[in-house]
ZAGUPA-851351 format. One record per residue (C-alpha): x, y, z; residue number from 1; residue in one letter; chain. Coordinates in nm, 2 decimals. Layout:
PT       xx       yy       zz    nr   rest   kette
PT        X        Y        Z   NUM      A       A
...
END
This chain:
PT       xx       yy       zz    nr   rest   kette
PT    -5.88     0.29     1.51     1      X       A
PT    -5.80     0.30     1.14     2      X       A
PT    -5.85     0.62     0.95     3      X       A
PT    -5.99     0.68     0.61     4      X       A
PT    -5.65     0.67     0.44     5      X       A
PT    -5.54     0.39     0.63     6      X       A
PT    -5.86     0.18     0.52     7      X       A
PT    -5.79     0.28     0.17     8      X       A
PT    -5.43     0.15     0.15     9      X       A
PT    -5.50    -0.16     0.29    10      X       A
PT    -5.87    -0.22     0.03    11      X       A
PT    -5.62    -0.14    -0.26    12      X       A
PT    -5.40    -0.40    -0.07    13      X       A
PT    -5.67    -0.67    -0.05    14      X       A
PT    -5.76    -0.61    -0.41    15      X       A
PT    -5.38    -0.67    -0.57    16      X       A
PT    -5.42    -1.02    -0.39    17      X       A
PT    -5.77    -1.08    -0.51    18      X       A
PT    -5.66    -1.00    -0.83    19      X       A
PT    -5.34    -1.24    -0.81    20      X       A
PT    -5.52    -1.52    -0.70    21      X       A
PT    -5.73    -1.48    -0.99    22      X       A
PT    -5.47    -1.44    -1.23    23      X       A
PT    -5.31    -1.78    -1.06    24      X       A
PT    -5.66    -1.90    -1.17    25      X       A
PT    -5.73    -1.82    -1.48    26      X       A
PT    -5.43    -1.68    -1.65    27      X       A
PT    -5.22    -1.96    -1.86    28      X       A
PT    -4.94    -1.77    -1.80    29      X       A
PT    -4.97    -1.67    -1.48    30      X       A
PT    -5.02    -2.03    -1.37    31      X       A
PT    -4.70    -2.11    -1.54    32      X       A
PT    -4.48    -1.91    -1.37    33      X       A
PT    -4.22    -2.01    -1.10    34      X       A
PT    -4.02    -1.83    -0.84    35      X       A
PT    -3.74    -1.96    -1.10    36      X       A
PT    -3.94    -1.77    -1.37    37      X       A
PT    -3.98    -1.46    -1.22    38      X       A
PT    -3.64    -1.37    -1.07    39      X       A
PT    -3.49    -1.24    -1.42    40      X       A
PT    -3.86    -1.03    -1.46    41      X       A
PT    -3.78    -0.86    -1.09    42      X       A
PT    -3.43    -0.84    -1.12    43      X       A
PT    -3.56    -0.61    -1.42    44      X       A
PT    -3.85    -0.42    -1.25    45      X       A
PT    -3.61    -0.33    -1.01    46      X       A
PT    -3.35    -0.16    -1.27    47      X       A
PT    -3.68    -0.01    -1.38    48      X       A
PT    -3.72     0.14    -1.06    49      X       A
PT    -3.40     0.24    -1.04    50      X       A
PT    -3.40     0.45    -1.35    51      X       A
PT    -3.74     0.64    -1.27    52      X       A
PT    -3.58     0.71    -0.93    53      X       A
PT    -3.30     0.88    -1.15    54      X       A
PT    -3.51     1.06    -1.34    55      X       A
PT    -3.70     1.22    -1.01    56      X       A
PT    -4.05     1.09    -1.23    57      X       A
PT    -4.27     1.05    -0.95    58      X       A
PT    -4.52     0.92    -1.15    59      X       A
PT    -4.28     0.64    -1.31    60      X       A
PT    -4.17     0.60    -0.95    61      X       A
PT    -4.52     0.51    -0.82    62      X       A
PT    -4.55     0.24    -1.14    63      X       A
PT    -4.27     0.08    -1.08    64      X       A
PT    -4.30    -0.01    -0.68    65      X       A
PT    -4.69    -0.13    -0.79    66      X       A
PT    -4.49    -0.33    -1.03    67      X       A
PT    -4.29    -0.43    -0.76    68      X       A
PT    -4.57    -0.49    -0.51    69      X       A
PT    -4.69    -0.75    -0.78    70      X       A
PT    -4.36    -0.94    -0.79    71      X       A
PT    -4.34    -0.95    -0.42    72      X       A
PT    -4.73    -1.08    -0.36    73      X       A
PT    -4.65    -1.35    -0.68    74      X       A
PT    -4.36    -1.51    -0.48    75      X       A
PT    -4.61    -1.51    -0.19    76      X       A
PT    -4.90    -1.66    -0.37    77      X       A
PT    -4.63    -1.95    -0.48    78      X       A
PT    -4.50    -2.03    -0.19    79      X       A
PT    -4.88    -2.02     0.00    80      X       A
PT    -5.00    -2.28    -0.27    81      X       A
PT    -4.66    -2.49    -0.16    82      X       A
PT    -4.81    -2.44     0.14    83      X       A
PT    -4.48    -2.32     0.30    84      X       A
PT    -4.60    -1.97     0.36    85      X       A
PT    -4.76    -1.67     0.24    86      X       A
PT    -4.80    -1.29     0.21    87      X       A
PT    -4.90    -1.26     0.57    88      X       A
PT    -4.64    -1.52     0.74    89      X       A
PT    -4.37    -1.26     0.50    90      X       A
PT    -4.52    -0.95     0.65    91      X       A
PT    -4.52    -1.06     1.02    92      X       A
PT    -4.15    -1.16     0.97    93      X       A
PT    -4.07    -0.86     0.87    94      X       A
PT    -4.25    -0.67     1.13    95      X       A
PT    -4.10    -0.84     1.39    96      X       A
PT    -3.76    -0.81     1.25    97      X       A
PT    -3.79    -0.42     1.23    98      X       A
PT    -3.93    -0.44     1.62    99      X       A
PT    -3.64    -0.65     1.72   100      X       A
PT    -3.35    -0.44     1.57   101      X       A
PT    -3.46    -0.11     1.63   102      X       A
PT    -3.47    -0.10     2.03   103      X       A
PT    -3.43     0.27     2.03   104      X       A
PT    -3.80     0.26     1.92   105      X       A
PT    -3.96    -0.01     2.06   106      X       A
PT    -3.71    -0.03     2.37   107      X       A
PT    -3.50     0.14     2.59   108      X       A
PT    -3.19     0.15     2.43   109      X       A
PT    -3.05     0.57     2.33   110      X       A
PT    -2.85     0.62     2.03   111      X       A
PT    -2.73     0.96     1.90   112      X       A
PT    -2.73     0.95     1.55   113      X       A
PT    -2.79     0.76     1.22   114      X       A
PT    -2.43     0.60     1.26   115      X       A
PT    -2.52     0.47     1.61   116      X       A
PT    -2.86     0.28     1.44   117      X       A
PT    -2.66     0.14     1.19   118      X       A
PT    -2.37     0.02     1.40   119      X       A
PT    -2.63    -0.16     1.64   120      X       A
PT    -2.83    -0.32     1.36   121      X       A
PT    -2.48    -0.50     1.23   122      X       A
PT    -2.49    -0.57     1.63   123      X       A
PT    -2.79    -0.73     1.61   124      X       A
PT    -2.79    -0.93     1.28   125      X       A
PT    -2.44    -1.12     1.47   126      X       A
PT    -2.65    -1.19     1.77   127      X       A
PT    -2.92    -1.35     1.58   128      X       A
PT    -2.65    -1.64     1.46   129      X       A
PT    -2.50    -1.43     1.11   130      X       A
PT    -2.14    -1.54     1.08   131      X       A
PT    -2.03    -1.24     0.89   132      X       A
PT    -2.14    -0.87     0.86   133      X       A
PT    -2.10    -0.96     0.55   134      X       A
PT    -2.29    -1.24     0.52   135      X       A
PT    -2.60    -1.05     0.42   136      X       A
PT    -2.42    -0.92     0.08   137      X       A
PT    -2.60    -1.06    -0.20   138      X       A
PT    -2.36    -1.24    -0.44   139      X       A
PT    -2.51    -1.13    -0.75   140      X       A
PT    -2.49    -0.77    -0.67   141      X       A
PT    -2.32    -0.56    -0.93   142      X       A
PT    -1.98    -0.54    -0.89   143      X       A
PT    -1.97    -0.18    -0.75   144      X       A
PT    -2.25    -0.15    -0.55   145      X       A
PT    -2.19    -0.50    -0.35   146      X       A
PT    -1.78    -0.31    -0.30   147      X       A
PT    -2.01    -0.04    -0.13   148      X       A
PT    -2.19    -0.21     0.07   149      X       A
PT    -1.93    -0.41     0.20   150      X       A
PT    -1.71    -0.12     0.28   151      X       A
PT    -2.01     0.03     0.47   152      X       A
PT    -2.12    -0.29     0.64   153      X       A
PT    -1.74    -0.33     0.78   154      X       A
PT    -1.77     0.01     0.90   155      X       A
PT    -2.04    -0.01     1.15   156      X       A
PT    -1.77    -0.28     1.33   157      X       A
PT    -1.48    -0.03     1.37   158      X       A
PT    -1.32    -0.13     1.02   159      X       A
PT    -1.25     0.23     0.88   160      X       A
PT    -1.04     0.49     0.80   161      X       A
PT    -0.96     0.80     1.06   162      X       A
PT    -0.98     1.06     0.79   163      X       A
PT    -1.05     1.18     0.43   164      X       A
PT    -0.62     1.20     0.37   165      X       A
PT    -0.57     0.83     0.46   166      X       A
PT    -0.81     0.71     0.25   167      X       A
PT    -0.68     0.92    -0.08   168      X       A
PT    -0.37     0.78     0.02   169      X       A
PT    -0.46     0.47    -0.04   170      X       A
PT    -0.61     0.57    -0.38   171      X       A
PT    -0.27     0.73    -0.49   172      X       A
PT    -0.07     0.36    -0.35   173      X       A
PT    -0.35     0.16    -0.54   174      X       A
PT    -0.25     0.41    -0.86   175      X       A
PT     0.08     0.39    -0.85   176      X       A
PT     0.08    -0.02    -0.79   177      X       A
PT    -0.14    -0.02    -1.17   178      X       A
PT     0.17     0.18    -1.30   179      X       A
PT     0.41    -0.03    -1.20   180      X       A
PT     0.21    -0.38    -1.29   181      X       A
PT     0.17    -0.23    -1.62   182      X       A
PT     0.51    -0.32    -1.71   183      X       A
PT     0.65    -0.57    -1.50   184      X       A
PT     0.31    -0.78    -1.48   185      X       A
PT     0.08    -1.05    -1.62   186      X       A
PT    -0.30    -0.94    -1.79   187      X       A
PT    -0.42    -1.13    -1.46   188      X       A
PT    -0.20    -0.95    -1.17   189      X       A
PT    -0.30    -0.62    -1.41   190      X       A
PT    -0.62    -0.68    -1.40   191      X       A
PT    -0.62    -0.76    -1.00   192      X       A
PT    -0.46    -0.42    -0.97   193      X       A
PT    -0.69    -0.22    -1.15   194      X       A
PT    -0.94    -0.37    -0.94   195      X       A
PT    -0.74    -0.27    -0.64   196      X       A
PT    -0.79     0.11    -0.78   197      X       A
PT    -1.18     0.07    -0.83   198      X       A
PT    -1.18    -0.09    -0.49   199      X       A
PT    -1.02     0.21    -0.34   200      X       A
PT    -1.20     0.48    -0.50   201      X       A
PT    -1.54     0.35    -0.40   202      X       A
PT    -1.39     0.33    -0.10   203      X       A
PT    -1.28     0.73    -0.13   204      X       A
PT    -1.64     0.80    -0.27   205      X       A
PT    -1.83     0.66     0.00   206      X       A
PT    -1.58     0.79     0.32   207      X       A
PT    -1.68     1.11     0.13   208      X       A
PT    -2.06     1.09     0.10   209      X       A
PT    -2.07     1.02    -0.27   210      X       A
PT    -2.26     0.74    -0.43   211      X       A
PT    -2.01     0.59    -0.68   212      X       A
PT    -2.30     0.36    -0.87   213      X       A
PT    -2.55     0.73    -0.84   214      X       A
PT    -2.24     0.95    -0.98   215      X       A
PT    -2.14     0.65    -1.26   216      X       A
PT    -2.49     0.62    -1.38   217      X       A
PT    -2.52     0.99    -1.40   218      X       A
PT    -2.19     1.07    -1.58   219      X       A
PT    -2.28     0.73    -1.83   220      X       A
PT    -2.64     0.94    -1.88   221      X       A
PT    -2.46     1.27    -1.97   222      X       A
PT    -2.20     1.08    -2.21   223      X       A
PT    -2.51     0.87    -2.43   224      X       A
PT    -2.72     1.27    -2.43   225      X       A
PT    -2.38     1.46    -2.60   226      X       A
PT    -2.25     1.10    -2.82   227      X       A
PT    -2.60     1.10    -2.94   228      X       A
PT    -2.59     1.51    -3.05   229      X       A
PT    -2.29     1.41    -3.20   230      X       A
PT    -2.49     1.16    -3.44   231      X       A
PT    -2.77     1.38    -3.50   232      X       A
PT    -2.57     1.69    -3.62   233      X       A
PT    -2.29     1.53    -3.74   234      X       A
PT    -2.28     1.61    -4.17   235      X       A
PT    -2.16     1.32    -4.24   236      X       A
PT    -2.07     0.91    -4.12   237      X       A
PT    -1.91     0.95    -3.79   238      X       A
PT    -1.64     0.70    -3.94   239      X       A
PT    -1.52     0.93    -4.22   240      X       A
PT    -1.49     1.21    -3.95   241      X       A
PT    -1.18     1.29    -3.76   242      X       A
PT    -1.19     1.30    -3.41   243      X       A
PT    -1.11     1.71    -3.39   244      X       A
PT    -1.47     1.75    -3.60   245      X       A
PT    -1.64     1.48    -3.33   246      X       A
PT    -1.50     1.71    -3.05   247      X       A
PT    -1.63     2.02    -3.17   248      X       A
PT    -1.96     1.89    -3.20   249      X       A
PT    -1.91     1.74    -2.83   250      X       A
PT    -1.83     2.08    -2.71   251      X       A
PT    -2.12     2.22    -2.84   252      X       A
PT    -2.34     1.96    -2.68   253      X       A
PT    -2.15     2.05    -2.38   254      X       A
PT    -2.26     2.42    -2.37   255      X       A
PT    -2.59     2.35    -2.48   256      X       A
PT    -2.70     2.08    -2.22   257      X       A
PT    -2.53     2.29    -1.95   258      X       A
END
């Protein structure tokens, strides 16, 4: 039996796809659009998301997965008026993939830890006909973040490091490899090289529980907050400043967002 709160979330449900299917109605532009149309607008509601996640603004957080919500039941409306399929067909899928891949719920199957869910679900995903474990990997993932998930998706098949050493090992061979094609090699081979260093300290970052797209975002954050002092305060054009005067004023910015 459905409680209170349970009959409320699934009214405000009903009403989002009320509204869409007026909006599909009425709304020139809303007719117009196109899952073509739309993929740049979610690909940016998603950074949005992303940012208010950053900030810990639960409040932005809650606007932004309505926004979301929105996208989602658009591409559904779409497809139902292609008559292909629609919000319902997309939720049932889903519900039955969760079911079938985590048996340690809905079957008999004991696992010990996170690790051991994740490892079976790559399992799983091979047994249901993927080619790869990599195979779900978006391409268009930014660069770092698909690196990531990569290295964690070969993971869960016994494609890993031992220990923490090995793996800065590898960092400090990747370093040293950039040195030497620094000299001796083309712009290309460089460039291959310094994306062998990236490669490896993601790599590093993630054997050690670090986020490396979480800890860039957060250091790009803190360098725009103490450039931007600089401009404030600075007395006069940053270009007719020296670099010594910028780096005081960076200091200070240092001590007093601390």
């Amino acid at each position: 039996m459905s409680t209170s709160n349970e009959k409320k979330k699934l009214e405000a449900f009903s009403r989002l796809l009320q509204i869409m299917d007026e909006l599909r109605a009425g709304c020139p532009w809303d007719r117009k659009q196109t899952f073509e149309s739309l993929r740049n607008l979610t690909i940016e509601e998603t950074y949005e998301l992303a940012d208010a996640i950053l900030e810990e603004d639960l409040e932005d957080i809650k606007e932004e997965v309505g926004d979301l919500l929105l996208h989602m039941i658009f591409y559904s409306k779409i497809a139902e008026e292609k008559k292909s399929w629609d919000i319902g067909d997309a939720l049932n899928a889903v519900s039955d993939k969760l079911i079938k891949r985590h048996p340690h719920i809905y079957g008999d199957l004991k696992v010990a830890d996170e690790e051991e869910v994740k490892k079976n679900w790559e399992q799983l995903k091979l047994q249901e006909g993927k080619k790869s474990v990599l195979g779900g990997v978006p391409k268009s993932l930014p660069a770092m973040v698909k690196a990531y998930r990569m290295q964690d998706k070969t993971k869960q098949v016994g494609f890993e490091w031992e220990n923490e050493h090995q793996v800065w090992e590898k960092v400090e061979e990747e370093i040293q490899e950039f040195k030497e094609a620094e000299a001796n090699l083309t712009k290309a081979e460089r460039e291959e090289e310094f994306g062998d260093v990236l490669f490896s300290m993601i790599n590093y970052a993630r054997f050690t529980g670090i986020d490396p797209e979480t800890a860039l975002e957060k250091v790009n954050r803190k360098f725009k907050a103490r450039f931007e002092y600089i401009e404030a305060n600075a007395t006069r054009p940053l270009e007719k400043m020296s670099l010594p005067e910028m780096d005081e004023l960076w200091n200070e910015a240092k001590e007093k967002m601390k």
